[in-house]
C-alpha positions as a Python dict, from the first residue, in 0.01 Angstrom:
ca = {
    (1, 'X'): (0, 0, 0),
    (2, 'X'): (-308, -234, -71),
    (3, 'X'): (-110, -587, -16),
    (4, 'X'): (44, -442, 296),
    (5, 'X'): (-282, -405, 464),
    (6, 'X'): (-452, -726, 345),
    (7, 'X'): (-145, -834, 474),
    (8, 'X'): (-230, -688, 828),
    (9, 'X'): (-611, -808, 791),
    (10, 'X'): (-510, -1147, 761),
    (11, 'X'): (-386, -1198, 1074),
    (12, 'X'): (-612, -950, 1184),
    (13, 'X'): (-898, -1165, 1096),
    (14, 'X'): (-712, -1463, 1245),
    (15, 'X'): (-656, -1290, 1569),
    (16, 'X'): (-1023, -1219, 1635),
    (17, 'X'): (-1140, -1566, 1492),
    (18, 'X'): (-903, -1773, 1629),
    (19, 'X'): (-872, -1724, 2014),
    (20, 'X'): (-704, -1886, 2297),
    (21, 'X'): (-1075, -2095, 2329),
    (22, 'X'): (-1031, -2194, 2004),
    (23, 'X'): (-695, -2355, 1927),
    (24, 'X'): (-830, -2635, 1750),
    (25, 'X'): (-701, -2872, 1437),
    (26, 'X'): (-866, -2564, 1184),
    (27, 'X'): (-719, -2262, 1358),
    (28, 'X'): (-410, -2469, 1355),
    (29, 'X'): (-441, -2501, 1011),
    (30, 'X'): (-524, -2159, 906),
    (31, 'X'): (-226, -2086, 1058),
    (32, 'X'): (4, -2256, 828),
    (33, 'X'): (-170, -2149, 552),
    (34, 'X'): (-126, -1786, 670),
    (35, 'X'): (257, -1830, 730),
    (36, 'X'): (284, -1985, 382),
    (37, 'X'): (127, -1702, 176),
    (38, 'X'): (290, -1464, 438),
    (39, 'X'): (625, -1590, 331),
    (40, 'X'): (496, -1584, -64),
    (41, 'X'): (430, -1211, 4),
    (42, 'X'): (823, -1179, 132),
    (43, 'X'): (1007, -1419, -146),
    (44, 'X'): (833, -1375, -408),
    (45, 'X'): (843, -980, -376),
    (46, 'X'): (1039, -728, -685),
    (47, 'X'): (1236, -437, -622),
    (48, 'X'): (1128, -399, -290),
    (49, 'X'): (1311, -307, -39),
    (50, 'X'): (1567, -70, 100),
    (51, 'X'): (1907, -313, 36),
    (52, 'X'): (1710, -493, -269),
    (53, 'X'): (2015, -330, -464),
    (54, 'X'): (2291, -454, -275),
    (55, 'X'): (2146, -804, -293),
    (56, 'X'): (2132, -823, -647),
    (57, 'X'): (2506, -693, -686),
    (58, 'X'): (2579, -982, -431),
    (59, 'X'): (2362, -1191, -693),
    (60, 'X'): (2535, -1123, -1008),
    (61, 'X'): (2921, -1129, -830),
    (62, 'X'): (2865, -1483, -758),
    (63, 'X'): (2677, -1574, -1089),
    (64, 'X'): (3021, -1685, -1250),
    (65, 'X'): (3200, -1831, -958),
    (66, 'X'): (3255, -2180, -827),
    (67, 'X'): (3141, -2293, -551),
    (68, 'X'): (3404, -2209, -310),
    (69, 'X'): (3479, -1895, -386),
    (70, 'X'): (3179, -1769, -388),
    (71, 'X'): (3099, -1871, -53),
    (72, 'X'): (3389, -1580, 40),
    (73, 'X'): (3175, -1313, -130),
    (74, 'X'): (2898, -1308, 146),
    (75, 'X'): (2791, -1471, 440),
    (76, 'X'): (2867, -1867, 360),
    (77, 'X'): (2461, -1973, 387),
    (78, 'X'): (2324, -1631, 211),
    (79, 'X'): (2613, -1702, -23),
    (80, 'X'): (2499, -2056, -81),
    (81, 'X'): (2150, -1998, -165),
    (82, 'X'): (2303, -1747, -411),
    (83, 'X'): (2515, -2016, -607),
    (84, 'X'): (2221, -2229, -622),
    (85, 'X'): (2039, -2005, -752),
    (86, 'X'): (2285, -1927, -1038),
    (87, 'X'): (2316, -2259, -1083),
    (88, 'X'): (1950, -2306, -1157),
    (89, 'X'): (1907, -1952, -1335),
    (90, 'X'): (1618, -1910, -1143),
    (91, 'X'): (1715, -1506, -1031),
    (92, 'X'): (1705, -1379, -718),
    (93, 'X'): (1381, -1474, -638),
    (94, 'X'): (1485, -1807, -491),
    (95, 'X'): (1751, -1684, -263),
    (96, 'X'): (1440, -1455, -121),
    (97, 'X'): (1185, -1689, -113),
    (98, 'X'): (1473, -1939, 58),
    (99, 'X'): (1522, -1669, 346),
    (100, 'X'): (1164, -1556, 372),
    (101, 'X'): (1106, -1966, 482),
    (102, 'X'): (1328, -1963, 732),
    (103, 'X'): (1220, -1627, 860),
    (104, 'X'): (871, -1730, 849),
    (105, 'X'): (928, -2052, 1003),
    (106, 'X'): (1124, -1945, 1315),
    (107, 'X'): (879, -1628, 1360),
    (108, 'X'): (576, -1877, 1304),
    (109, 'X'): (701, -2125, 1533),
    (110, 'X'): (758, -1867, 1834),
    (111, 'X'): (437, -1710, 1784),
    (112, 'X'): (270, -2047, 1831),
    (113, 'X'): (419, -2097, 2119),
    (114, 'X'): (241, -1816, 2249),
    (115, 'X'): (-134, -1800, 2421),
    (116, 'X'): (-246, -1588, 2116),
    (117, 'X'): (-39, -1709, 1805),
    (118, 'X'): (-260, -1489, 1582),
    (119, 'X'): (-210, -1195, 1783),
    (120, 'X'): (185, -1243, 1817),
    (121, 'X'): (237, -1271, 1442),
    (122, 'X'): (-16, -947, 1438),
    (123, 'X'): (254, -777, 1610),
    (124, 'X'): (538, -838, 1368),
    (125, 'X'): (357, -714, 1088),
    (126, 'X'): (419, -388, 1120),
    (127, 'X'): (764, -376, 1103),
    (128, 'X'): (909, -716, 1167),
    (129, 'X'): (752, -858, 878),
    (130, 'X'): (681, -564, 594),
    (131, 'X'): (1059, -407, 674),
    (132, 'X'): (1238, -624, 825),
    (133, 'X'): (1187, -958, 635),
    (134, 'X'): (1116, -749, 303),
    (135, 'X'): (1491, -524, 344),
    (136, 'X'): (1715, -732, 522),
    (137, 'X'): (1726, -1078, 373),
    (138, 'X'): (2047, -1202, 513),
    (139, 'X'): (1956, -1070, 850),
    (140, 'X'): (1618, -1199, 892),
    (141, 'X'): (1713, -1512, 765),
    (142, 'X'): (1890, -1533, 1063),
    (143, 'X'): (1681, -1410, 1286),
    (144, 'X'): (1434, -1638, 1176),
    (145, 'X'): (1648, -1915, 1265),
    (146, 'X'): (1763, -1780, 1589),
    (147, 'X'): (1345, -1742, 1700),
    (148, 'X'): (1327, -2102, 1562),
    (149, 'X'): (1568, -2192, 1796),
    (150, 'X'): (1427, -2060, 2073),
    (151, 'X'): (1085, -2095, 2062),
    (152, 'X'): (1099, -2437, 2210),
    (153, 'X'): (1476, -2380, 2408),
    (154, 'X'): (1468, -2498, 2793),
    (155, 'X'): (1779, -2639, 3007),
    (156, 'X'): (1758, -2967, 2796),
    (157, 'X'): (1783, -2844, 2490),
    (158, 'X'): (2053, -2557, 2512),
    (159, 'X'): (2332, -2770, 2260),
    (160, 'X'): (2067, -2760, 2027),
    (161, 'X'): (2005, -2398, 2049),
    (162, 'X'): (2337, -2290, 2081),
    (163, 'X'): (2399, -2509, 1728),
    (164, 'X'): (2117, -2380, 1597),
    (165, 'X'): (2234, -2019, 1650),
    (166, 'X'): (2539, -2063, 1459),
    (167, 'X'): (2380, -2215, 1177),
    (168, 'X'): (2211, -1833, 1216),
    (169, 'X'): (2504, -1701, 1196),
    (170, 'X'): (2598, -1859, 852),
    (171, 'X'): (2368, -1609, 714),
    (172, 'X'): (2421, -1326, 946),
    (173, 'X'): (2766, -1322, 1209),
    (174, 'X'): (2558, -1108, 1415),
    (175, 'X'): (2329, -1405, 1511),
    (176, 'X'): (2634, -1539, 1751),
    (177, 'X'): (2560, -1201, 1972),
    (178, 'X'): (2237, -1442, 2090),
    (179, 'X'): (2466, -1723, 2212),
    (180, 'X'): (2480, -1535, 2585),
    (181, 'X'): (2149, -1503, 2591),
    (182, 'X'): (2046, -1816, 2563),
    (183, 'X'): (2315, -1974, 2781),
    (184, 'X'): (2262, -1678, 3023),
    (185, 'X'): (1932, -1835, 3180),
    (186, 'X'): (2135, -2132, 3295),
    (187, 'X'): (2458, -2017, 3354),
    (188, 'X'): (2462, -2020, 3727),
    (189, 'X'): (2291, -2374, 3733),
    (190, 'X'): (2430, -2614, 3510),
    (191, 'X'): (2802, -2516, 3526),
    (192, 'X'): (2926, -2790, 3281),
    (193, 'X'): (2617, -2753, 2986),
    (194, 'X'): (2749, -2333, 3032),
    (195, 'X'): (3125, -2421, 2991),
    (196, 'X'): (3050, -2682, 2681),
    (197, 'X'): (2817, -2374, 2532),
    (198, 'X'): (3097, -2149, 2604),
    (199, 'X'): (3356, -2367, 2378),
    (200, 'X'): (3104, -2398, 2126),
    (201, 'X'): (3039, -2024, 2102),
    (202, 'X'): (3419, -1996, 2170),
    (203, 'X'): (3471, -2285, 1818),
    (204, 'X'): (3193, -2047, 1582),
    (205, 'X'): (3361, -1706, 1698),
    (206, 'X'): (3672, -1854, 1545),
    (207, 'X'): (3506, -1957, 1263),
    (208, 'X'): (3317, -1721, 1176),
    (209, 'X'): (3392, -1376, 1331),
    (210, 'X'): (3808, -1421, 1408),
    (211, 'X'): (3932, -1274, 1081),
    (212, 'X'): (3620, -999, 1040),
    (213, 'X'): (3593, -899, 1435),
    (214, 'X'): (3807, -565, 1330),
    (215, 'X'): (3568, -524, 1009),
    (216, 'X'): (3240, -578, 1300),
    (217, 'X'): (3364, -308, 1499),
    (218, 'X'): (3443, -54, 1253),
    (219, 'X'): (3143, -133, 1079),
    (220, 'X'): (2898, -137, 1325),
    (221, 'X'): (3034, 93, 1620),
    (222, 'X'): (3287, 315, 1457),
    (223, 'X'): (3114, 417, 1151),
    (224, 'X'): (2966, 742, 1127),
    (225, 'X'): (2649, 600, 888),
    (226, 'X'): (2341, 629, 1108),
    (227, 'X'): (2043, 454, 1040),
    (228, 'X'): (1751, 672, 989),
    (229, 'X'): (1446, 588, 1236),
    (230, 'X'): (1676, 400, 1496),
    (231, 'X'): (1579, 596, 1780),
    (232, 'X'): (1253, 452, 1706),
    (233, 'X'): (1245, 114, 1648),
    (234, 'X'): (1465, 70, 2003),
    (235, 'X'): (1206, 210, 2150),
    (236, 'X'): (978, -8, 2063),
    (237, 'X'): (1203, -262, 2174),
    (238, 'X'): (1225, -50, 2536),
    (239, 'X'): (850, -43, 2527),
    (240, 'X'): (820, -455, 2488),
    (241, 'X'): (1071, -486, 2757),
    (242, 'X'): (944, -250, 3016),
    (243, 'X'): (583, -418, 3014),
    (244, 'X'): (774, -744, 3056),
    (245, 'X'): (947, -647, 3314),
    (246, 'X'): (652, -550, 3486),
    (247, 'X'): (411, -864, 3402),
    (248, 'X'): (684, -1142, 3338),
    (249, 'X'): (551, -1328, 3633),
    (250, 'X'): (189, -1357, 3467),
    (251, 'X'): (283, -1466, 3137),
    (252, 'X'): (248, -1802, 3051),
    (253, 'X'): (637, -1888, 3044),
    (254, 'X'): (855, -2143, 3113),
    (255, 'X'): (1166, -2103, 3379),
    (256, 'X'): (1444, -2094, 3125),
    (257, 'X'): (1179, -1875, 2840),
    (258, 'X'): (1122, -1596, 3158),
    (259, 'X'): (1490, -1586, 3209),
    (260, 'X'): (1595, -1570, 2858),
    (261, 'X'): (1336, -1285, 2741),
    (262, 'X'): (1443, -1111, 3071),
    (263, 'X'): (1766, -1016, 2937),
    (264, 'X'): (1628, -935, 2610),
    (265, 'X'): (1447, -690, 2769),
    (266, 'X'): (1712, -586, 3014),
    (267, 'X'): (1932, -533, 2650),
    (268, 'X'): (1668, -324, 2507),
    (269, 'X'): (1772, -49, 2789),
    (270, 'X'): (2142, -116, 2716),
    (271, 'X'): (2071, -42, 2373),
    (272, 'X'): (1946, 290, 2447),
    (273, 'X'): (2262, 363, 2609),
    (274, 'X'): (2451, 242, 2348),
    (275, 'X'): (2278, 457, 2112),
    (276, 'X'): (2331, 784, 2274),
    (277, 'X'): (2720, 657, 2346),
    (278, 'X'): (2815, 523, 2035),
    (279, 'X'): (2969, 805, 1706),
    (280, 'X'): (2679, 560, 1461),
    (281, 'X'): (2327, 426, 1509),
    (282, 'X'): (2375, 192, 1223),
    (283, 'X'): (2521, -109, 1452),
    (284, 'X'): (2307, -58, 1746),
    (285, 'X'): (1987, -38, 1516),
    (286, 'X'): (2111, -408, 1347),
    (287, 'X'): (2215, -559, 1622),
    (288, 'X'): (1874, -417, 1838),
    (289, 'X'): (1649, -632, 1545),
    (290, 'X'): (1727, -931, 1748),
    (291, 'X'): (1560, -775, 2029),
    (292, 'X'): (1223, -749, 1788),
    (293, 'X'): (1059, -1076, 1900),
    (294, 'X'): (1033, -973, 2248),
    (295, 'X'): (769, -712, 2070),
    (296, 'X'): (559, -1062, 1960),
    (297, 'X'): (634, -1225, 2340),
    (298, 'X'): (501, -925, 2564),
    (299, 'X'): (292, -765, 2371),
    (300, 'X'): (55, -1104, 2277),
    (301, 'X'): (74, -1202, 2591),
    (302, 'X'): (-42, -877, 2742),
    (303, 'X'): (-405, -951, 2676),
    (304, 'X'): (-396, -1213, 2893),
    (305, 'X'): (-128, -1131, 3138),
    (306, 'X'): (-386, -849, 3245),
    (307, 'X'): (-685, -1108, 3285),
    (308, 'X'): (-833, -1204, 3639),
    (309, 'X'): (-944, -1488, 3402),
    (310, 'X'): (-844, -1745, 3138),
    (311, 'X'): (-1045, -1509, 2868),
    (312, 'X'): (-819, -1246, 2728),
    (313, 'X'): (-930, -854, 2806),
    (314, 'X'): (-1100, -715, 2521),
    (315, 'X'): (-1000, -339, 2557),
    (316, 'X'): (-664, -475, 2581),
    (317, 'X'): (-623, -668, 2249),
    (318, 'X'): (-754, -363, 2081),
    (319, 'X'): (-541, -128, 2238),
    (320, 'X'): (-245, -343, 2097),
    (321, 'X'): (-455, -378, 1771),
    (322, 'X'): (-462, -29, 1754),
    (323, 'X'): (-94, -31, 1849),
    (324, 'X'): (9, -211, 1549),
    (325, 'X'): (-198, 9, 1310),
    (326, 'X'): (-22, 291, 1390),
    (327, 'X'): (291, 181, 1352),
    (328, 'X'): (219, 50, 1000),
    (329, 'X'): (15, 328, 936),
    (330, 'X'): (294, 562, 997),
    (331, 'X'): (567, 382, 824),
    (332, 'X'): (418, 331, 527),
    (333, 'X'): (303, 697, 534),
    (334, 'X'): (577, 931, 663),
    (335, 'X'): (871, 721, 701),
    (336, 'X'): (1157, 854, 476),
    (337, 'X'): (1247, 525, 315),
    (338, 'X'): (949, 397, 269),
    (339, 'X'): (952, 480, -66),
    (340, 'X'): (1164, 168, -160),
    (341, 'X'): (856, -30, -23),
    (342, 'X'): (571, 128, -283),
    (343, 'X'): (408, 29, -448),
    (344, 'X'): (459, -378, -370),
    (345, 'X'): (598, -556, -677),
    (346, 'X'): (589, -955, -703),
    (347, 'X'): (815, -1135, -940),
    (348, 'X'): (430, -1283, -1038),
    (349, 'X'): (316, -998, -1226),
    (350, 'X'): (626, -907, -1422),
}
């Protein structure tokens, strides 16, 4: 369990070091350095994992094959990084190291968008980070991609975003679930940027999801495999979204970011509904890890949202502090699959 927690005291240390006062050219620069061994901890990780597996069988079925065809034996840009790798012989620990980057990279880049950076990565940690990033490659590739693209998305820039979310969806179709989301904040004020969105969303669900939408929905809402610990994580989702929905209008958030992280957290209540409806937890517990980085937006910015100044409250950093412990505390302690997670293996100490 040992790299898991220096893991959490790294940003730990970061979040108490480096505050709002002191976002200088150093903190700025500790925080690269933290995202880059953060995503060395993810890549470069062996036999960890709950699907680590699965990935390898993916691995070795597209060893022998040419290009195109193996780009029909998984998601095209998982697939991609998996003929690359074969090409070069390097194993499997480029394809991981290749997601944990982008993961990294769009997580890093929305958490510094935030008042507390530190804090915000803090957050994901927990789970976002040590189960997330570390079991679902494909997936958090493209979530990581999906935060990248929104971390800076406003009215302008909604073509880029919406592109930007189907590159996500070359590693994960589920990623094209986002485009309403982020079209949603301006769909009732620029009418012809919505309806150009819409045909682009309209072009990568023919694309991507035309001749597997039947495959989607039996997989994900008619199966009767339920994902142990669902109940769970959507809560934490419902517990982000209700404390944004109370102090959205404090946060330090642009028009289009309020609107867009409003229905994320209005879709963390549909998702409880959806879980209690629905024969299988397993697609409403995928689908619902989109919903994560509204965790890293509320909860960061609760410190501050709760301030009658520009100095964060104290008590309430460590309350989410203590938040965060717990949940990694408990995971790594009593969760039932946890045991694919211990002890943490790197590909650097064979």
């Amino acid at each position: 369990m040992l790299p898991y927690w220096l893991l959490f005291g790294l940003w730990l240390a970061g979040t108490f070091n480096f505050t709002r006062s002191s976002q200088t050219s150093s903190s700025r620069h500790a925080f690269v350095v933290a995202t880059v061994l953060t995503a060395l901890m993810i890549g470069l990780r062996y036999q960890v994992g709950g699907d680590w597996e699965p990935y390898l069988g993916i691995y070795n079925n597209i060893y022998f094959q040419p290009l195109i065809p193996a780009l029909g034996l998984s998601d095209p840009g998982y697939a991609l990084l998996n003929w690359l790798a074969a090409q070069a012989d390097t194993g499997i620990w480029f394809v991981n190291l290749s997601c944990a980057i982008l993961f990294v990279g769009g997580v890093g880049r929305l958490a510094s968008r935030q008042p507390q950076p530190w804090l915000a990565m803090l957050v994901a940690v927990p789970y976002f980070i040590i189960v997330v990033a570390m079991g679902y490659t494909r997936q958090a590739a493209a979530i990581g991609i999906v935060c990248f693209a929104v971390a800076d998305a406003n009215e302008r820039t909604i073509i880029r975003t919406v592109i930007l979310i189907g590159v996500a969806a070359l590693f994960h179709k589920t990623a094209l679930l986002m485009l309403p989301l982020a079209l949603g904040p301006i769909a009732l004020r620029k009418i012809l940027t919505t309806i150009v969105g819409v045909i682009l969303f309209a072009a990568l669900f023919v694309l991507l999801l035309r001749d597997q939408s039947n495959a989607l929905i039996t997989n994900y809402a008619q199966s009767n495999y339920d994902s142990q610990g669902a109940g769970i994580r959507i809560a934490m989702n419902v517990l982000a979204g209700a404390l944004f929905l109370l102090l959205r209008k404090r946060m330090e958030l642009s028009p289009y970011q309020q609107s867009f992280w409003l229905l994320n957290a209005l879709l963390s209540f549909v998702s409880v509904i959806a879980l209690l409806n629905l024969s299988a937890s397993s697609g409403v517990d995928r689908v619902s890890l989109f919903l994560i980085p509204l965790q890293m937006v509320a909860l960061s910015q609760l410190p501050q949202a709760l301030a009658t100044s520009r100095k964060p409250v104290l008590s309430v950093l460590l309350g989410v502090v203590s938040y965060c412990f717990a949940i990694q505390f408990v995971w790594l302690n009593f969760a039932d699959n946890a045991v694919s997670w211990l002890p943490y293996n790197t590909v650097l100490l064979p």
